[in-house]
Backbone as a ProteinNet text record, in pm:
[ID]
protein_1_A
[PRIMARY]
XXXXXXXXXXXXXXXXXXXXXXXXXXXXXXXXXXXXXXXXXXXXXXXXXXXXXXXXXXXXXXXXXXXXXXXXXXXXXXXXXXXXXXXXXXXXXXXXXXXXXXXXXXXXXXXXXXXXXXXXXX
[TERTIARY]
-7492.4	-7556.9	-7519.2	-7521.1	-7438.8	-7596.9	-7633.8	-7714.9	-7645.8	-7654.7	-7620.3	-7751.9	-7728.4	-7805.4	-7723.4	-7808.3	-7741.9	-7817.5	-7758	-7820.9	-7795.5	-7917.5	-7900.9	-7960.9	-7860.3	-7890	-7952.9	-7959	-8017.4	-8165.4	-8183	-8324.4	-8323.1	-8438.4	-8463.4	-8345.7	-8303.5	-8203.9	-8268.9	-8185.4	-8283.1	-8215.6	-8208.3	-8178.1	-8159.5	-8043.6	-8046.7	-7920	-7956.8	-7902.5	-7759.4	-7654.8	-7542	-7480.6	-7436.4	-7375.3	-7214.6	-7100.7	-6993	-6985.1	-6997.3	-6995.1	-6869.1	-6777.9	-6663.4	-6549.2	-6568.5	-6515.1	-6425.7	-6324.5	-6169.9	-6202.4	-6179.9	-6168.9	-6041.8	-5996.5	-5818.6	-5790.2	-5681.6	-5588.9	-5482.4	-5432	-5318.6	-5159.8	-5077.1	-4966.1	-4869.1	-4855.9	-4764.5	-4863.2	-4883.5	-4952	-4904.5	-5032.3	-5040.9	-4937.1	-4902	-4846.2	-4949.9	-5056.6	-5173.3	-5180.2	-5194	-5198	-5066.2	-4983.9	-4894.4	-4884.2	-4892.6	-4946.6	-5047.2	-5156.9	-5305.5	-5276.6	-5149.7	-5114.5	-5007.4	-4899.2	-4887.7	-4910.9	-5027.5	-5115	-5196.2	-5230.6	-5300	-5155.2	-5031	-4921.9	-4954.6	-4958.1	-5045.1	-4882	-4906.3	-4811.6	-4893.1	-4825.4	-4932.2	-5063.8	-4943.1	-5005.8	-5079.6	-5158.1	-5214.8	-5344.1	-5338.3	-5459.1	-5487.6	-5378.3	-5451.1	-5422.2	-5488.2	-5442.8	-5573.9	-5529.1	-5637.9	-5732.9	-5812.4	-5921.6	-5971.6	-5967.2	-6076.9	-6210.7	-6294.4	-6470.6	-6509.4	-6406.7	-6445.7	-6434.5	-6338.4	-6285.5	-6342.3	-6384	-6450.6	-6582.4	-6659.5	-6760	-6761.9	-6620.2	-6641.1	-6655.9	-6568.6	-6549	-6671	-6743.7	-6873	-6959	-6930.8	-7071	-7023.7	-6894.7	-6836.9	-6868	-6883.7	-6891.2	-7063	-7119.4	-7276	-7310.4	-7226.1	-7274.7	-7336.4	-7490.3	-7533.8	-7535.2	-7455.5	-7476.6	-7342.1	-7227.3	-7127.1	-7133.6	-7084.3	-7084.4	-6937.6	-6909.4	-6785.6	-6781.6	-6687.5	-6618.5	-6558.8	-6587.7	-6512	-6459.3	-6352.1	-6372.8	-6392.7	-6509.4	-6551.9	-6503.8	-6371.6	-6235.5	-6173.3	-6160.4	-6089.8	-6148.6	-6249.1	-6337.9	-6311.9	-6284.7	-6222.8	-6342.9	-6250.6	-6355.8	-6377.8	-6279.3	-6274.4	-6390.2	-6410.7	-6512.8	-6651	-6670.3	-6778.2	-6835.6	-6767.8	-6805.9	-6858.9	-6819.2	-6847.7	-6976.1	-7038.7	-7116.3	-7280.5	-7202.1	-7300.6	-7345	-7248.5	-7240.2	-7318.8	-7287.3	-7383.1	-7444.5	-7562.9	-7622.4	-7681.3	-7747.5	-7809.5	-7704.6	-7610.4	-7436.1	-7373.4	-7385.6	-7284.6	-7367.7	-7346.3	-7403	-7256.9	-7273.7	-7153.4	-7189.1	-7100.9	-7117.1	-6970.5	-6994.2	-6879.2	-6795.4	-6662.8	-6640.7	-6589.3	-6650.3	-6634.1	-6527.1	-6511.4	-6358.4	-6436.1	-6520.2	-6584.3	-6455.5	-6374.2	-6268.3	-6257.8	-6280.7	-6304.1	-6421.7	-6489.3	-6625.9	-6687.5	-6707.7	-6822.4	-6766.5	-6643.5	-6574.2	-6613.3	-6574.7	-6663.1	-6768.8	-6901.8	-7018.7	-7056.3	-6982.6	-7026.8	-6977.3	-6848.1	-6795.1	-6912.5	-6929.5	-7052.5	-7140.3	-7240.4	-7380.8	-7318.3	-7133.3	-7159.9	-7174.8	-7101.5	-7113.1	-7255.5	-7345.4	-7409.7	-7534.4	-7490.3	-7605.2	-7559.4	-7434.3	-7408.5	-7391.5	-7413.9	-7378.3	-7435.6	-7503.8	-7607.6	-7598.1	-7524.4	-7471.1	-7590.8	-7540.1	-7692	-7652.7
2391	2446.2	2363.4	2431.1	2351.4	2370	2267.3	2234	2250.6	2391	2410.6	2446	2402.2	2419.1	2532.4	2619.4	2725.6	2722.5	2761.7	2735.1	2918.2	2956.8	3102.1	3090.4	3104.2	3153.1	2989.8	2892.7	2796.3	2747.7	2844.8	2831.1	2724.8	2689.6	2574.1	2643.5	2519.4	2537.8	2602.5	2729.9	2729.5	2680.2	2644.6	2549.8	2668	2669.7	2733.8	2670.1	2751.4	2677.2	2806.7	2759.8	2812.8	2811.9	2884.9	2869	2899.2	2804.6	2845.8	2844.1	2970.5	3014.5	3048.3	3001.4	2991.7	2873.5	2772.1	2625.5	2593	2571.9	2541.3	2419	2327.9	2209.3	2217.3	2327.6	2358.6	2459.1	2459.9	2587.9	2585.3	2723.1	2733.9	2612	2603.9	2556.5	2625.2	2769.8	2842.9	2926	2968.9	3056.6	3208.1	3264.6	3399.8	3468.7	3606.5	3679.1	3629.6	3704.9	3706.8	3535.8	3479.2	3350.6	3278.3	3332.1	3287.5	3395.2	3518.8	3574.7	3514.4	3451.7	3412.8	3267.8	3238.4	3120.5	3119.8	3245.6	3268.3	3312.7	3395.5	3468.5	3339.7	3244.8	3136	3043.2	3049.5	2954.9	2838.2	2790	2702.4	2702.9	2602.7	2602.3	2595.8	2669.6	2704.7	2595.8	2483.2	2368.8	2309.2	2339	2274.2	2388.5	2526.7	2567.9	2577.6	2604.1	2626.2	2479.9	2406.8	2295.6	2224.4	2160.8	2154.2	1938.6	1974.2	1853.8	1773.6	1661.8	1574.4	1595.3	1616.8	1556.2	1432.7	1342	1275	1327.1	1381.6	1385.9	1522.8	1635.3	1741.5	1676.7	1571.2	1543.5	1506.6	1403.1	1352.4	1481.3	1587.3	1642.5	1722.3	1769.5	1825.7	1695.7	1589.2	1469.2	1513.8	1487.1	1477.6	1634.4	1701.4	1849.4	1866.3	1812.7	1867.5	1943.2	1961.5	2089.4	2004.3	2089	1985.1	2018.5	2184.6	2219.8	2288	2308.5	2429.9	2452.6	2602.4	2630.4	2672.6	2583.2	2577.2	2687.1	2780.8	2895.6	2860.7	2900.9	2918.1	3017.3	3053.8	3208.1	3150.4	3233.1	3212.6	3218.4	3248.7	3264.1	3111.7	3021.9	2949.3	2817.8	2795	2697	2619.8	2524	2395.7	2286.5	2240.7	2082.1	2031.5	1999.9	1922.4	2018.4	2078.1	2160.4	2169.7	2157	2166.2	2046.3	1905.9	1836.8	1787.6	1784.7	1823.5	1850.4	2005.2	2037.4	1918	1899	1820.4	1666.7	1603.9	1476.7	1500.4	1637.4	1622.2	1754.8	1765.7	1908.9	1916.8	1837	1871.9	1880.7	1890.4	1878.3	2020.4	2033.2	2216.6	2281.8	2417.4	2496.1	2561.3	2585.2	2665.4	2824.6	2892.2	3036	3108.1	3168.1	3229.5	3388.1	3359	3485.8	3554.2	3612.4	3745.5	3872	3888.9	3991.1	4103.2	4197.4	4273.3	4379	4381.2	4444.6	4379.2	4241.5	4187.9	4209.4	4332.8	4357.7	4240.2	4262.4	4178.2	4023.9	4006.4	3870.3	3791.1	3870.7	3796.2	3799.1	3846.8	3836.3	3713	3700.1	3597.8	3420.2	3461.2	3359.8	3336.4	3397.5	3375.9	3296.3	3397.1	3272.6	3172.3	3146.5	3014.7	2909.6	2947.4	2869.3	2847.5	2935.8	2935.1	2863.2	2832.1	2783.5	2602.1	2597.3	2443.1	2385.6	2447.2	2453.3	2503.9	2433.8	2506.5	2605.5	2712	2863.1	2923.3	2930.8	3003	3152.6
2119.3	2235.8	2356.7	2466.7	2584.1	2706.1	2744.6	2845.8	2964.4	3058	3183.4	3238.6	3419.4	3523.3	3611.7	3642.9	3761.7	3903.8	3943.6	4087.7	4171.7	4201.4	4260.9	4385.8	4449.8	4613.1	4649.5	4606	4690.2	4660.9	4547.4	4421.3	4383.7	4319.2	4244.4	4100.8	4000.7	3940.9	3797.2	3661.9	3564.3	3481.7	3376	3290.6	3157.7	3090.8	2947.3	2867.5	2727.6	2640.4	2576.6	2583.6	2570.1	2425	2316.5	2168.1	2204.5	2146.9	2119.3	1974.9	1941.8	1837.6	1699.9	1770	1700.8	1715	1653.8	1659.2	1561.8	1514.6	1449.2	1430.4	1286	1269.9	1225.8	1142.8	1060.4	1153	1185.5	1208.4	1154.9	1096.2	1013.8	1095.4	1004.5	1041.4	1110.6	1079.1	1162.9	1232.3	1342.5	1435.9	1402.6	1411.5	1361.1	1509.6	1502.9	1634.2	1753.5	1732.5	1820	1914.1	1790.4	1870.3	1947.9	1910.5	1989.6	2159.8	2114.2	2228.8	2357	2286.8	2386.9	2437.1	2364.9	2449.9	2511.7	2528.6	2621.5	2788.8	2738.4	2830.2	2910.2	2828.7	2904.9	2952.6	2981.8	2989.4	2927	2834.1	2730.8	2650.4	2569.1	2424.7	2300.2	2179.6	2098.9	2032.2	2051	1971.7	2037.4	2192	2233.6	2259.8	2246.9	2204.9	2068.8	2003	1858.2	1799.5	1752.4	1703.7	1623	1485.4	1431.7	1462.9	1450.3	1524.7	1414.6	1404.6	1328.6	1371.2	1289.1	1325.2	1439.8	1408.5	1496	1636.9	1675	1795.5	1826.8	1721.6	1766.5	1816	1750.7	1794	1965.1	1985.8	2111.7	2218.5	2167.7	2281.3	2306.1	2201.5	2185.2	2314.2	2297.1	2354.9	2474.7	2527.2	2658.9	2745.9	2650.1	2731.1	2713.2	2671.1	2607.3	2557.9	2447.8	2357.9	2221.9	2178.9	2118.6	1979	1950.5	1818.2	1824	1737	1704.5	1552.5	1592	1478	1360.9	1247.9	1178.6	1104.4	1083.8	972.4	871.2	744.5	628.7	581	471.2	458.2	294.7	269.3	83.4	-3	8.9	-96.3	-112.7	-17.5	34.6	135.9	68.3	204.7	207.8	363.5	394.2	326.7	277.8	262.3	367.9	406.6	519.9	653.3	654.3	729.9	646.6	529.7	444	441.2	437.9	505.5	605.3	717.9	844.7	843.3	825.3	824.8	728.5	608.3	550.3	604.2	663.1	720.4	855.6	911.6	1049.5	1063	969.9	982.9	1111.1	1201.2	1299.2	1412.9	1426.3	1479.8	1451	1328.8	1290.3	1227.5	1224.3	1128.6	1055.5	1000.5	882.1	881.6	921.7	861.3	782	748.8	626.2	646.3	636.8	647.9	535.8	517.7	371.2	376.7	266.8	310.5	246	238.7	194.6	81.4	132.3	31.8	-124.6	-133.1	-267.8	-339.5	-311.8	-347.2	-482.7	-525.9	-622.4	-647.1	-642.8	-681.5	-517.8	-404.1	-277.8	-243.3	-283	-300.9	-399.9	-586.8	-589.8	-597	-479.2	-451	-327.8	-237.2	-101.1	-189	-293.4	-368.4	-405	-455.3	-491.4	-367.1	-275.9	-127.1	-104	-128	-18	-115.6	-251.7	-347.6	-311.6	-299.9	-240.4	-102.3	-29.6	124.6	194.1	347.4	387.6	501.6	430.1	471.4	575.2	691.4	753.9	800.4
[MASK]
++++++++++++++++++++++++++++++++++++++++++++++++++++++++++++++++++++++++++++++++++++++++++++++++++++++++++++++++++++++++++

């Protein structure tokens, strides 16, 4: 959650609480089309938007910007440790949510309960 102040017309300021809701600790090694696209579109190079982050340094940038919660993705077929971690080392820091491929009907449902029986899946 990100602590911003706004200021309207010269008002006293209101204060709310902001979610970036989609936070990368891995990103793949080769960039999908798309992503190489959105970093063109931003004149960016790929590896400097898509690029994958240590905890540590996701944390700093989280302190430095004031965001006081993000939230990490897995997909339940395939879940990062290294992000499952994360989450367990600093629950009041990440929340974990999961992405499901609904096409694997019953084998991704009870791959999800097993995640979500060890991991605190919200």
């Amino acid at each position: 959650l990100l602590r911003c102040r706004l200021e309207l017309n010269g008002c006293e300021a209101l204060s709310m609480r902001l979610i970036d809701a989609w936070v990368n600790l891995e990103m793949p090694a080769l960039p999908a089309e798309w992503q190489q696209q959105a970093a063109a579109a931003l004149k960016r190079s790929e590896a400097d938007v898509f690029r994958s982050s240590s905890e540590h340094d996701l944390l700093a940038a989280m302190d430095q910007a004031g965001v006081e919660r993000a939230i990490l993705m897995v997909q339940n077929d395939r879940p990062s440790s290294t992000v499952l971690k994360a989450v367990e080392q600093h629950p009041q820091r990440f929340g974990l949510s999961v992405l499901v491929d609904p096409r694997r009907g019953m084998k991704a449902l009870r791959a999800l309960q097993r995640l979500a029986g060890a991991h605190p899946v919200r």
